[in-house]
RODO-2510 file (C-alpha; in nm, 4 decimals, decimal comma):
residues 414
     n   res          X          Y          Z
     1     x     1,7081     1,3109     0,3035
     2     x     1,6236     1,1626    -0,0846
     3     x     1,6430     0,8314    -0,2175
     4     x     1,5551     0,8427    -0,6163
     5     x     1,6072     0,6515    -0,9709
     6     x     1,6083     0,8914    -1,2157
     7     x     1,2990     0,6767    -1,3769
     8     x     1,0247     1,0152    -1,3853
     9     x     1,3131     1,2020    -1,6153
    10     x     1,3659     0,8880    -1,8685
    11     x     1,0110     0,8126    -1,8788
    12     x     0,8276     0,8215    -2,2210
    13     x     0,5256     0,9689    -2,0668
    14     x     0,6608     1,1464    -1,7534
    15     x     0,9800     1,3072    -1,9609
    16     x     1,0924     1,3043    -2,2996
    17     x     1,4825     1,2501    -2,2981
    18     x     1,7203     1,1799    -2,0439
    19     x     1,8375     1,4194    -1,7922
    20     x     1,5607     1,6569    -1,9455
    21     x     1,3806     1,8692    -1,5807
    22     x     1,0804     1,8032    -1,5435
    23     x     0,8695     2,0298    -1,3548
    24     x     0,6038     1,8847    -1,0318
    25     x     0,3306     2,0338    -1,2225
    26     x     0,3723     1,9084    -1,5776
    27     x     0,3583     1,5611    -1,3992
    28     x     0,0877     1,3732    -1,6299
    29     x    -0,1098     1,2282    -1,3283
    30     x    -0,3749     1,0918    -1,5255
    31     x    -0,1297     0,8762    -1,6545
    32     x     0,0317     0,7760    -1,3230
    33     x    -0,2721     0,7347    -1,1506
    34     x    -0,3384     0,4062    -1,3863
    35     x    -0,0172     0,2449    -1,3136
    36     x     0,0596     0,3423    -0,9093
    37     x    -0,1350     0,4456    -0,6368
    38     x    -0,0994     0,5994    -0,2639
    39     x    -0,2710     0,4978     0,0345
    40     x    -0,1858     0,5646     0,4243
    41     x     0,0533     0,3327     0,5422
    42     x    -0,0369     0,1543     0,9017
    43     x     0,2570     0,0857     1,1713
    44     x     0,3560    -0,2655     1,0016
    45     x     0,4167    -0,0686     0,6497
    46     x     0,5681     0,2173     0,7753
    47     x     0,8324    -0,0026     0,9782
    48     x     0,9588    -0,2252     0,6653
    49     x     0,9586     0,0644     0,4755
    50     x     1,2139     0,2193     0,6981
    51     x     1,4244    -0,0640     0,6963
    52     x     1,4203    -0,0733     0,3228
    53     x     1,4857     0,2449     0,3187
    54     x     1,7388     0,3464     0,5842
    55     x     1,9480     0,0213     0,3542
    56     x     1,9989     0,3029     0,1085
    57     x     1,9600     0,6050     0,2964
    58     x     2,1237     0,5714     0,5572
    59     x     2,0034     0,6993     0,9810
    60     x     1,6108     0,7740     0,8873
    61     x     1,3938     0,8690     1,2274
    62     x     1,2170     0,5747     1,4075
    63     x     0,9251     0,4378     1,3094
    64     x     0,7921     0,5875     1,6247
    65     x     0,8143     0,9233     1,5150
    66     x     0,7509     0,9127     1,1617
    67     x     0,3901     0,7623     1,3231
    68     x     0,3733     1,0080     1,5527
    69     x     0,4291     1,2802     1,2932
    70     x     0,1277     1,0850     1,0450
    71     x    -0,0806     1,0678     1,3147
    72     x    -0,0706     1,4343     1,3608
    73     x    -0,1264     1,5400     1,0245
    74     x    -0,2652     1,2784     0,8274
    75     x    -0,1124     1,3948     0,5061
    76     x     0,1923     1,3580     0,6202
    77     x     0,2776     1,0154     0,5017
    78     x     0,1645     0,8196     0,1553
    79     x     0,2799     0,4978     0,0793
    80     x     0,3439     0,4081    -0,3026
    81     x     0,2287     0,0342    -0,5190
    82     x     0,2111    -0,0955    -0,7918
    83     x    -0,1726    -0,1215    -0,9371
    84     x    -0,0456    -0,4179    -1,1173
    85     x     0,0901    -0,6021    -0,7947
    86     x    -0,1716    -0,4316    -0,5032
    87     x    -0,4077    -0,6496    -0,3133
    88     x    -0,6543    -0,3977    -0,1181
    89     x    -0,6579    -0,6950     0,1642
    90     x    -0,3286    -0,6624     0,2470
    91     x    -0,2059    -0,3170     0,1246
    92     x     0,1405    -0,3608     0,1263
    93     x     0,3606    -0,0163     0,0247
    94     x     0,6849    -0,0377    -0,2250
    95     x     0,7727     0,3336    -0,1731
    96     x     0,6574     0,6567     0,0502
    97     x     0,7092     1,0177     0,1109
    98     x     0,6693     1,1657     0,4059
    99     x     0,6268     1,5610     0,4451
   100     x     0,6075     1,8162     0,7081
   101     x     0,3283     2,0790     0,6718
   102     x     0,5556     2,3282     0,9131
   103     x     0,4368     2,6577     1,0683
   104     x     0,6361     3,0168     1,0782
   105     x     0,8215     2,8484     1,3867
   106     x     0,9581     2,5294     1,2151
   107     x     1,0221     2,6940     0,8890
   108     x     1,2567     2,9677     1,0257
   109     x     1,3946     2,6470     1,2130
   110     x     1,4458     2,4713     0,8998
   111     x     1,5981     2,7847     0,7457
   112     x     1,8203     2,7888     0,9967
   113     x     1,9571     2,4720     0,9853
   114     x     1,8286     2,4098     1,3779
   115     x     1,5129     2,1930     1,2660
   116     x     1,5862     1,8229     1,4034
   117     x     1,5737     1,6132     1,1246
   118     x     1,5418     1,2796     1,2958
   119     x     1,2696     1,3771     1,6141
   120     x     1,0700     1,6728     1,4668
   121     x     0,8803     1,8775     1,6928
   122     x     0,4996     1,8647     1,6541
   123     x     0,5197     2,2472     1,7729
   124     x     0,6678     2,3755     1,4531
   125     x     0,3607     2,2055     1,2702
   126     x     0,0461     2,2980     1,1713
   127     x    -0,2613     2,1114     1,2677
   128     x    -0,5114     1,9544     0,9696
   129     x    -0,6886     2,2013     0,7644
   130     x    -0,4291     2,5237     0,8165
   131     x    -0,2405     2,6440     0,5795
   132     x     0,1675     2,5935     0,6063
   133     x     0,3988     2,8426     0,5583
   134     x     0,6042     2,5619     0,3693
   135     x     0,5851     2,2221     0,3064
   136     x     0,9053     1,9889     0,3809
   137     x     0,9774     1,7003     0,2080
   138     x     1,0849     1,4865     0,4553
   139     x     1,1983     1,1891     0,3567
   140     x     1,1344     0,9869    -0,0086
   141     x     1,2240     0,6384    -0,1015
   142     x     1,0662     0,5706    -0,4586
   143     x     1,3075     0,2984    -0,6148
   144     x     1,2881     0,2548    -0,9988
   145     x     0,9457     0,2829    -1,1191
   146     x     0,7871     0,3700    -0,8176
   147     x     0,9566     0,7176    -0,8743
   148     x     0,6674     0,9193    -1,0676
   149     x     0,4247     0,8673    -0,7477
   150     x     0,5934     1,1607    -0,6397
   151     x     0,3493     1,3208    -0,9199
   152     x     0,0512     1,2176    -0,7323
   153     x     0,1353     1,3191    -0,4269
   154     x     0,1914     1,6659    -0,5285
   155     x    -0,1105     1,6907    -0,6769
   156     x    -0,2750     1,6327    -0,3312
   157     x    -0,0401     1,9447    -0,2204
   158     x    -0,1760     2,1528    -0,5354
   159     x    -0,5268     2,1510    -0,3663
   160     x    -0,6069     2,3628    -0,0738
   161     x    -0,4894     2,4243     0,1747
   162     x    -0,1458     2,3800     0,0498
   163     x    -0,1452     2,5069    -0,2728
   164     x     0,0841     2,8303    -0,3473
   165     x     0,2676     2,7092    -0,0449
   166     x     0,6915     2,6519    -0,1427
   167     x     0,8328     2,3220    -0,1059
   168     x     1,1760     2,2390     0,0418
   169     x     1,3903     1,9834     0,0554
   170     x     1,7288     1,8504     0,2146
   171     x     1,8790     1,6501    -0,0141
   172     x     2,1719     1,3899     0,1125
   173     x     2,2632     1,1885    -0,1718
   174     x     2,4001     1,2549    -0,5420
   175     x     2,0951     1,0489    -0,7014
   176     x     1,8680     1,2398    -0,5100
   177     x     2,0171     1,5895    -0,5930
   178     x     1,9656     1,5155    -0,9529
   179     x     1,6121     1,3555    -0,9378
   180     x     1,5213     1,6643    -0,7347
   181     x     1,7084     1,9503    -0,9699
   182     x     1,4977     1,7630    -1,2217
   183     x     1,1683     1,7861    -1,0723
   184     x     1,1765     2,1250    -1,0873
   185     x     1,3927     2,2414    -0,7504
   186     x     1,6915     2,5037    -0,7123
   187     x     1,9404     2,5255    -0,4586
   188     x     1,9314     2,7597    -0,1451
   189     x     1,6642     2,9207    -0,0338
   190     x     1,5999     3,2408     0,1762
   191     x     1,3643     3,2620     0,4307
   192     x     1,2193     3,5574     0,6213
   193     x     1,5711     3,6983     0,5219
   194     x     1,7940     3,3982     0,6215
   195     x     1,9877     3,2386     0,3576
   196     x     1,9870     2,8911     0,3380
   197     x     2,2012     2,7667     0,1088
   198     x     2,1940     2,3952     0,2296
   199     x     1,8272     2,3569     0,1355
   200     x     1,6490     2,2894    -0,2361
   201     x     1,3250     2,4617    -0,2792
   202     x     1,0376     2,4252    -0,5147
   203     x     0,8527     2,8152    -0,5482
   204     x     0,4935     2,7874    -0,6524
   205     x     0,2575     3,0886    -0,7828
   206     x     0,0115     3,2379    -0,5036
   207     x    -0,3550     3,1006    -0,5894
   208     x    -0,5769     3,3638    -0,6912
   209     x    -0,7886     3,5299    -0,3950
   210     x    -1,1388     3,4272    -0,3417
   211     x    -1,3416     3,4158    -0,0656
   212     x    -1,5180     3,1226    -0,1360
   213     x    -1,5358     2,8266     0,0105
   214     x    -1,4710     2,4577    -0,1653
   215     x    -1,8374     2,4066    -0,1158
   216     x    -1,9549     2,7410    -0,2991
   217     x    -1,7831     2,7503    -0,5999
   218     x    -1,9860     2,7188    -0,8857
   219     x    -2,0872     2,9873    -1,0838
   220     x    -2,3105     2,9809    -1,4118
   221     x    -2,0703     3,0301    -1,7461
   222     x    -1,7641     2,9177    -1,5795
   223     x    -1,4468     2,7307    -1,8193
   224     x    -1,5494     2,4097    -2,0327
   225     x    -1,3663     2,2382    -1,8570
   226     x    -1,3006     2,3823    -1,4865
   227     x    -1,4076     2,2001    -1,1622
   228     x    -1,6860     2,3073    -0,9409
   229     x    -1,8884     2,2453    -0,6598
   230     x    -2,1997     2,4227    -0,5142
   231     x    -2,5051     2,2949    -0,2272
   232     x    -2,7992     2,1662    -0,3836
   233     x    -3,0700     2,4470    -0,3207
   234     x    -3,3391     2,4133    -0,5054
   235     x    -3,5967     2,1682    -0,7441
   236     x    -3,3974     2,1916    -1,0420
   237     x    -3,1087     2,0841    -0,8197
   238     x    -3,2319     1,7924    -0,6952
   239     x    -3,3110     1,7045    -1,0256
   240     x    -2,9910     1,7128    -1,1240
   241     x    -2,8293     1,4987    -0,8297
   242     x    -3,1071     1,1976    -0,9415
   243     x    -2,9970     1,1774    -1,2756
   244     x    -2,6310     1,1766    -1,1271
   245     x    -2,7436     0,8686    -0,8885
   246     x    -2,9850     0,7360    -1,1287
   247     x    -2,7037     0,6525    -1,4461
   248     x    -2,4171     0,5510    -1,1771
   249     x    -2,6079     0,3565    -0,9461
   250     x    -2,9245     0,2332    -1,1322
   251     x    -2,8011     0,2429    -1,4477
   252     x    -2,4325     0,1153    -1,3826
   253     x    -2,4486    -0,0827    -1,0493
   254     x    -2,7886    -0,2025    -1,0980
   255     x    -2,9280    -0,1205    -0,7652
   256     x    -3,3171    -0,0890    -0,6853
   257     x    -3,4792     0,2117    -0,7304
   258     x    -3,6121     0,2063    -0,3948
   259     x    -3,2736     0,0974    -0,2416
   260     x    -3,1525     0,3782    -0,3911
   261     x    -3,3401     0,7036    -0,3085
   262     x    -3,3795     0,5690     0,0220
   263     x    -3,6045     0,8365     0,1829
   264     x    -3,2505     1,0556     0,3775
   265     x    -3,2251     1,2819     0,0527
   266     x    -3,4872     1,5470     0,2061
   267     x    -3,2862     1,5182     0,5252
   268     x    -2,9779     1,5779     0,3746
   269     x    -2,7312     1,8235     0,2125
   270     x    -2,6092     1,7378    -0,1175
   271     x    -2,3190     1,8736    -0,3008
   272     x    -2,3747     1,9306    -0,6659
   273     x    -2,0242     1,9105    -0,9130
   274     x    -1,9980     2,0422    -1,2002
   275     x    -1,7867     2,0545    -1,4959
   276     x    -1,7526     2,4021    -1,6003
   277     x    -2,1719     2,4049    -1,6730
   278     x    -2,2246     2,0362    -1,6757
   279     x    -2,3405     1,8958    -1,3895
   280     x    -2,1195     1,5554    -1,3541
   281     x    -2,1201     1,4617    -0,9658
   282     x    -2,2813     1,5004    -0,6257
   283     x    -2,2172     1,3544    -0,2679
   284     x    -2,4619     1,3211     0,0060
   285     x    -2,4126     1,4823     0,3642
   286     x    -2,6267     1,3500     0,6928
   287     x    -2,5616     1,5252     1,0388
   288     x    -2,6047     1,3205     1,3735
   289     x    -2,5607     1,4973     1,6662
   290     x    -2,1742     1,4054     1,7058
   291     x    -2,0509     1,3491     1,3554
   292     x    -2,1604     1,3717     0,9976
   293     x    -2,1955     1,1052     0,7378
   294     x    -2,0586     1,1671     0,3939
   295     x    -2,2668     0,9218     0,1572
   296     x    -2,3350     0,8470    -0,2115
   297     x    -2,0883     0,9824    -0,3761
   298     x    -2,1530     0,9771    -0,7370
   299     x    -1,9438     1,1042    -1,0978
   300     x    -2,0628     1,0267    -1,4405
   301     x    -1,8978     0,7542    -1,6325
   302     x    -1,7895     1,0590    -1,9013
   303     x    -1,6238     1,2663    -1,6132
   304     x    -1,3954     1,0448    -1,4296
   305     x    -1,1092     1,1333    -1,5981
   306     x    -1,1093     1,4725    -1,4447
   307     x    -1,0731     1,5267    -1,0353
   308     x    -1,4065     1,6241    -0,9767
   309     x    -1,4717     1,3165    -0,7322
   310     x    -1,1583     1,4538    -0,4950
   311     x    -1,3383     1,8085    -0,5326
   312     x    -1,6499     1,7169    -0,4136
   313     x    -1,5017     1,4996    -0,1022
   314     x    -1,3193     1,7665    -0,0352
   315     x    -1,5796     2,0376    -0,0114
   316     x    -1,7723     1,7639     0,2207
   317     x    -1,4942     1,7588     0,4322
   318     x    -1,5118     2,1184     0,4667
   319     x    -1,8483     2,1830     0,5304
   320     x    -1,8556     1,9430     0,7716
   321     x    -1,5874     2,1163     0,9132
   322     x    -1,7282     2,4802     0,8885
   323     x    -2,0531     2,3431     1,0635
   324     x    -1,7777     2,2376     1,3561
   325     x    -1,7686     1,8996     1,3204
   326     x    -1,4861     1,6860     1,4467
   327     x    -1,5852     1,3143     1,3228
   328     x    -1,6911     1,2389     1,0083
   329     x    -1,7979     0,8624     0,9401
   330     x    -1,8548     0,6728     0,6335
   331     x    -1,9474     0,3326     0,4558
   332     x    -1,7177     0,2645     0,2445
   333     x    -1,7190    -0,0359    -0,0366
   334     x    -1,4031    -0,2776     0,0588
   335     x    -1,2589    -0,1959    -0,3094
   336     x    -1,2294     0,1879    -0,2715
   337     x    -1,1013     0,1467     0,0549
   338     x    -0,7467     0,3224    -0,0692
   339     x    -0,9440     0,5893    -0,2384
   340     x    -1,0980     0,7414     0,0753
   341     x    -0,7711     0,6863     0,3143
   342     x    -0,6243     0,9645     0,0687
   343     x    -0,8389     1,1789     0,2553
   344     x    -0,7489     1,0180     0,5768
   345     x    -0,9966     0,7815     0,6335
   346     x    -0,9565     0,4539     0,8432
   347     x    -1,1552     0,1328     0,8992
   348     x    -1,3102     0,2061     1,2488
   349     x    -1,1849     0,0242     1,5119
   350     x    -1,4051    -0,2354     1,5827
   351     x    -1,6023    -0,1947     1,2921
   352     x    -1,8253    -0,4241     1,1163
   353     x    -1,8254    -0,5700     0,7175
   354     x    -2,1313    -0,5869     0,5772
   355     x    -2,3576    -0,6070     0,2336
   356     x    -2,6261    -0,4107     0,0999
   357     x    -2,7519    -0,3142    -0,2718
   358     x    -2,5340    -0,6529    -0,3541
   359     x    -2,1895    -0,4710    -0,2661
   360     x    -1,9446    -0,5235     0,0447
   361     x    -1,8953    -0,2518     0,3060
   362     x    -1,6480    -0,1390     0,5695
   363     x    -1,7188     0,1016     0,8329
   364     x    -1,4698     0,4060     0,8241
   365     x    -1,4055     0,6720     0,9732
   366     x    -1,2212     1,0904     0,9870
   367     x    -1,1279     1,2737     1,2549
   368     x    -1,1083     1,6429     1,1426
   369     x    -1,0486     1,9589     1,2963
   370     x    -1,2961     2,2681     1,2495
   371     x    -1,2841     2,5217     1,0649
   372     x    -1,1063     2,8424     1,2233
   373     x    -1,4598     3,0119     1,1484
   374     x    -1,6783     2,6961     1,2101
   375     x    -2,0365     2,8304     1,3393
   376     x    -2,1274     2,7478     1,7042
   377     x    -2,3499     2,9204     1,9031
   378     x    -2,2101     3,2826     1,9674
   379     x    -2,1429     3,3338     1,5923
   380     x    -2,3507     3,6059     1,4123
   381     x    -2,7239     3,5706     1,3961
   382     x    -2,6598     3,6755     1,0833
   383     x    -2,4451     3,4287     0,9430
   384     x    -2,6210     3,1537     1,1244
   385     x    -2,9578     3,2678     0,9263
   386     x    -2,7925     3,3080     0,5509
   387     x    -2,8233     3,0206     0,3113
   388     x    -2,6767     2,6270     0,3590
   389     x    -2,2736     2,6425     0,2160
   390     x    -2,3031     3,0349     0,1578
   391     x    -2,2362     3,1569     0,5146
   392     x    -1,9435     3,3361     0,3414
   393     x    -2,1810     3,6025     0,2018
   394     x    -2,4492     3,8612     0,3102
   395     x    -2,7969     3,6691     0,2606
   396     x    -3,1491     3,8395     0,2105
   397     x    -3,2533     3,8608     0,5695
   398     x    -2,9710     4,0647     0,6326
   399     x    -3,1091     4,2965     0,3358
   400     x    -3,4209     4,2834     0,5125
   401     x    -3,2606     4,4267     0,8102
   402     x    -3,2937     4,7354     0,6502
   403     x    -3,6885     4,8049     0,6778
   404     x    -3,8222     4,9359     1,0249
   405     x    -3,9816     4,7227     1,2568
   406     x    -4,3471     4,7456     1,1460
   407     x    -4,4872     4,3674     1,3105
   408     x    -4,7364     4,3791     1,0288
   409     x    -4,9616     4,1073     1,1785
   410     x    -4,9940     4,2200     1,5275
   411     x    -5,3656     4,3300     1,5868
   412     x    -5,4693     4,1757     1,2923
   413     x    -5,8672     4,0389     1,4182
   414     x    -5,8244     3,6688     1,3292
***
């Protein structure tokens, strides 16, 4: 269910000969980001699209369903432009990909050549923040140039919770069999025992274990270059996040001091990123009684070549998740509008434009599931007591736990 130029393979950049594979994760996305970007199509895009599409493809499923399916899981669907040609008014999508994040159900389904193609079942897929048991390339129409946006999209699917997890693929035309052999893919596939020979599948290594979450995982000494996130805890901290805020948004957006440091940072939790020991980002966290605001988000000029902005939205998102949020809302500034809805944000209905610190505004807004282990009332004293962002882990209360009740202040005369 493919539609593909062979452009990625005869790309300078993306490949260096002709007919030369070319493997998902050599994808230079650095490079591609500069030239094409993805953002969430809405019902108008997603319905040319098709037609375009189907042209080429042939029988696609409805726009009905493929929105049905996006609404769902918001990764789902990506639309692909043209930096060159994009106007952030009036996004308008030259290509997509649409994938299925399927459970154990709709994989052995899909294995066994029962899975229906044109009206998936929302049953055999898993809901936002789980972990599929494989990920399945639905359908992917990236004529000519568009065709190494499949490199950023996979580099969304190399974060959790979907890296490690195999990639399949049903492919229905010649072009697409050889645009997909050279990405990486091989033919058949064998699932839970069940060959499946009429399938192309893209095996990826297990990540490494660790129990920690995308919030909590900076630790002193780590790679020169690695990615890393961690709550701000202490003085030292804090200090770091101002100088973040102070050379972005002082220094580079020239906004008022006061404006600035706005008196919500000692109401807040911020998220410190690092680069391996560098500290080179933080975003800002407020919590309302019904949803959470994720604010100031801030990398240094010298580190935006790296991912670390993704990182630390991403370890917002799960925080705000693992504290059982469902709603997360946001102000975003009308040109990065296509940089949040790759996280599946959306203008909010009804929403209001607006200025302040001499930059335009749209309202936006999340909907997220919690976390399988979010804390609510009920969960372990415990865990409720340890440190913010390192509920994962024994804290020192629970170490206190360990001396005998003595109430050393009872009786004392006062």
């Amino acid at each position: 269910m493919t539609e593909h130029s062979l452009a990625l393979v005869r790309s300078g950049k993306a490949g260096n000969a002709e007919g030369k594979s070319h493997p998902l994760e050599q994808i230079e996305s650095t490079w591609l980001a500069r030239r094409l970007l993805l953002f969430r199509p809405d019902a108008a895009n997603i319905e040319r699209l098709l037609k375009e599409a189907e042209a080429r493809m042939g029988t696609l499923a409805s726009a009905a369903v493929v929105h049905e399916v996006g609404s769902h899981h918001p990764d789902s669907l990506w639309a692909i432009a043209r930096k060159a040609s994009f106007d952030p008014a009036h996004p308008k999508g030259e290509g997509f990909l649409g994938v299925i994040f399927l459970n154990k159900q709709g994989l052995r389904a899909l294995a066994a050549g029962t899975f229906d193609y044109l009206h998936p079942s929302i049953a055999m897929m898993v809901n936002p923040g789980e972990r599929p048991a494989g990920i399945y390339i639905w359908a992917a129409y990236a004529p000519g140039t568009l065709a190494p946006g499949v490199g950023l999209i996979f580099e969304k699917l190399s974060e959790p919770p979907y890296d490690g997890v195999s990639l399949f693929s049903h492919v229905t035309t010649t072009e697409g069999a050889r645009f997909t052999e050279a990405l990486g893919f091989r033919k058949g596939a064998v699932v839970d025992g069940v060959n499946a020979p009429h399938l192309y599948t893209y095996e990826r290594p297990q990540p490494k274990a660790s129990n920690a979450p995308l919030y909590d995982t900076y630790r002193a000494q780590s790679s020169q270059r690695s990615l890393s996130v961690t709550v701000a805890r202490d003085i030292n901290d804090w200090l770091r996040v101002a100088s973040i805020r102070s050379a972005v948004y002082i220094g580079e957006q020239e906004c008022p001091y006061n404006e600035e440091f706005d008196g919500n940072d000692f109401t807040a939790v911020h998220l410190l990123g690092y680069v391996g020991d560098e500290p080179a980002g933080c975003i800002r966290i407020r919590h309302f009684a019904d949803f959470a605001k994720v604010e100031r988000l801030a990398v240094r000029k010298e580190f935006r070549n790296t991912k670390l902005s993704f990182q630390l939205v991403r370890a917002a998102i799960e925080l705000c998740r693992t504290k059982g949020y469902r709603r997360i809302y946001g102000h975003a500034q009308r040109r990065l509008l296509n940089f949040w809805g790759r996280f599946g944000a959306v203008p909010l209905p009804g929403g209001k434009e607006f200025t302040f610190s001499d930059f335009d505004y749209v309202e936006v807004m999340l909907n997220i599931e919690p976390h399988p282990e979010a804390i609510t009332i009920g969960t372990d004293p415990y865990v409720i007591i340890r440190p913010e962002g390192r509920w994962h882990e024994p804290g020192i209360l629970e170490r206190s736990a360990n001396r005998p009740v003595t109430r050393p202040s009872v009786g004392v005369p006062t």
